[in-house]
C-alpha positions, 0 to 999 in steps of 0.5 A, a space after each residue: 744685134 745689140 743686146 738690151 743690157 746697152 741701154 741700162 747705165 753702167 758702173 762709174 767706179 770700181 767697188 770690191 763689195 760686190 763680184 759677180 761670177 759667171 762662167 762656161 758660156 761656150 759661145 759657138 757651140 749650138 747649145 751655149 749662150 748666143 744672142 738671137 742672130 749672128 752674122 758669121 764671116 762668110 756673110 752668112 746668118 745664123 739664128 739660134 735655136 729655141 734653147 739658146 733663145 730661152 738661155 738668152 731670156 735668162 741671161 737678160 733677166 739676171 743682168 737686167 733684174 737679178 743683179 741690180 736687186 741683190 747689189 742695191 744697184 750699186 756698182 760690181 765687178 764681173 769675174 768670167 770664170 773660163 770657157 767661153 769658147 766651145 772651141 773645136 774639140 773632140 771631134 764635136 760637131 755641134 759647133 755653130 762654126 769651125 771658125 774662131 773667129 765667129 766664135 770670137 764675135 759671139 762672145 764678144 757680142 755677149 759679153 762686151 754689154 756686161 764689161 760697159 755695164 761694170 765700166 771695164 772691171 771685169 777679170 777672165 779667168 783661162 778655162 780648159 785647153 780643148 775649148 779655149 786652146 793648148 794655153 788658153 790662147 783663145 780666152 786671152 785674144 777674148 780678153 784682150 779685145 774687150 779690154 779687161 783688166 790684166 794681170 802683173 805680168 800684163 796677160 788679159 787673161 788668167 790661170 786662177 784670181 786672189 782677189 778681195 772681197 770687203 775683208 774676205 779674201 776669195 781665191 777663184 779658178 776654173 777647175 774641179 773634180 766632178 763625180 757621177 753620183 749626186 750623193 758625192 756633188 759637194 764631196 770635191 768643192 768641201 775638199 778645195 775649201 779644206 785643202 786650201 786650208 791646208 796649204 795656207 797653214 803650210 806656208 803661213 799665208 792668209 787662207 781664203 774665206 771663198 772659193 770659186 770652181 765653174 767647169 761642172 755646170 753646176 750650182 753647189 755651195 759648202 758652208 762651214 763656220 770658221 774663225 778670223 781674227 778672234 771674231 766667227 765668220 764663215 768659210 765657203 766654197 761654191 761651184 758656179 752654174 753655166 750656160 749651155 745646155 746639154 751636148 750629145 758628149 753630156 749623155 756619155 757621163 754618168 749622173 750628168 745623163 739622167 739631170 737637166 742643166 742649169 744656167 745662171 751666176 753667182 754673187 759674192 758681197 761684203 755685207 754690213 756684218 759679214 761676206 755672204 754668196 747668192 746664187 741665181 740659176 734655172 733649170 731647163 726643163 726636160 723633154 716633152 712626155 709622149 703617149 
């Protein structure tokens, strides 16, 4: 089934003023993000459910309406920040199917629109081993097949992006610590921004001004001022929502039990003054009260 987002134009050129981020589509699992019908590889048809019916709406009208208006419809680049697999993992059994290749062909049908739209400039960033393999192998074949854009060594697919923005520099990667309580939710994301800092004055290296964690999905940003090159800017550091609902494991874990997902992405842009982050999500609803 093609997607909607194949008739809009795409993108003619690079242009770092714009980086769209999206992360943890978990395509085949039965809560991730998939498109209305899949035609797996015994011939078989799956139709997705009313929740992947409503994450697709959503993915729709952030490609189709958000981005356009928050870049000025000029062109971006499009950064997949890890898990866009469910691979089989766990012992899990809510996968749409075993197969990785069905797998495979759900992300490729969602993601290949967005990799025309931005006229190939996308980067994908490797997720965690139980989904997309020991290595990530499975991020990279993904990577590969749609023809993103690879790295020094000649991989399709990466552990971690230092990438510019404008001026900024941005360091973007999967991983972050996560908490059970929502009073600590920001405590790991201000700790990368600030250990970054560390780091960078350890060895004299440019510090980044923004960075990029996924893995929780979940939306949340720290933002503090800063200093560079004798003018004031801001440092930030952000976690990216995903795009999967909740899983049976998502009731095991405390804090992430009792709270309802968010799907969405993020925006980091080079204004006129200075680099600033917009942040598009929703919010699925709870269950039904019953009397």
């Amino acid at each position: 089934m093609k997607s909607k987002i194949n008739a809009l134009p795409k993108c003619t050129k690079a242009y770092n003023r714009n980086r769209v981020i999206i992360s943890d589509t978990h395509c085949g699992c039965q809560f991730g993000l998939c498109p209305s019908k899949v035609v797996l590889d015994g011939g078989g048809i799956y139709c997705a459910s009313p929740l992947q019916i409503a994450i697709w709406e959503n993915w729709q009208i952030f490609w189709n309406e958000w981005i356009p208006q928050v870049t000025h419809n000029e062109p971006y680049s499009v950064i997949v920040n890890g898990d866009t697999q469910d691979g089989v993992h766990h012992r899990s059994t809510t996968q749409i199917s075993h197969n990785l290749a069905d797998q495979q062909k759900i992300a490729e049908m969602c993601l290949k629109p967005i990799v025309d739209r931005c006229d190939g400039n996308m980067y994908i960033i490797r997720g965690t081993e139980a989904h997309v393999g020991q290595s990530a192998e499975n991020e990279e074949r993904l990577a590969k097949s749609l023809g993103v854009i690879p790295d020094e060594a000649g991989n399709y697919s990466r552990f971690e992006l230092w990438i510019k923005t404008g001026s900024s520099l941005c360091h973007i990667m999967h991983h972050i610590g996560s908490t059970g309580s929502a009073a600590y939710e920001t405590t790991a994301v201000h700790k990368e921004l600030t250990e970054s800092f560390v780091e960078a004055g350890r060895w004299g290296d440019e510090p980044p001004q923004i960075i990029v964690r996924s893995h929780r999905h979940r939306c949340s940003e720290v933002r503090i001022p800063a200093m560079k090159n004798g003018e004031t800017c801001y440092a930030t550091s952000f976690t990216t929502a995903g795009w999967q609902g909740k899983t049976p494991f998502t009731f095991k874990i405390p804090g992430a039990r009792i709270s309802q997902p968010q799907v969405g992405g993020s925006l980091i842009r080079a204004g006129d003054e200075e680099t600033h982050t917009r942040h598009k999500y929703w919010r699925i609803a709870r269950p039904k009260i019953v009397n």
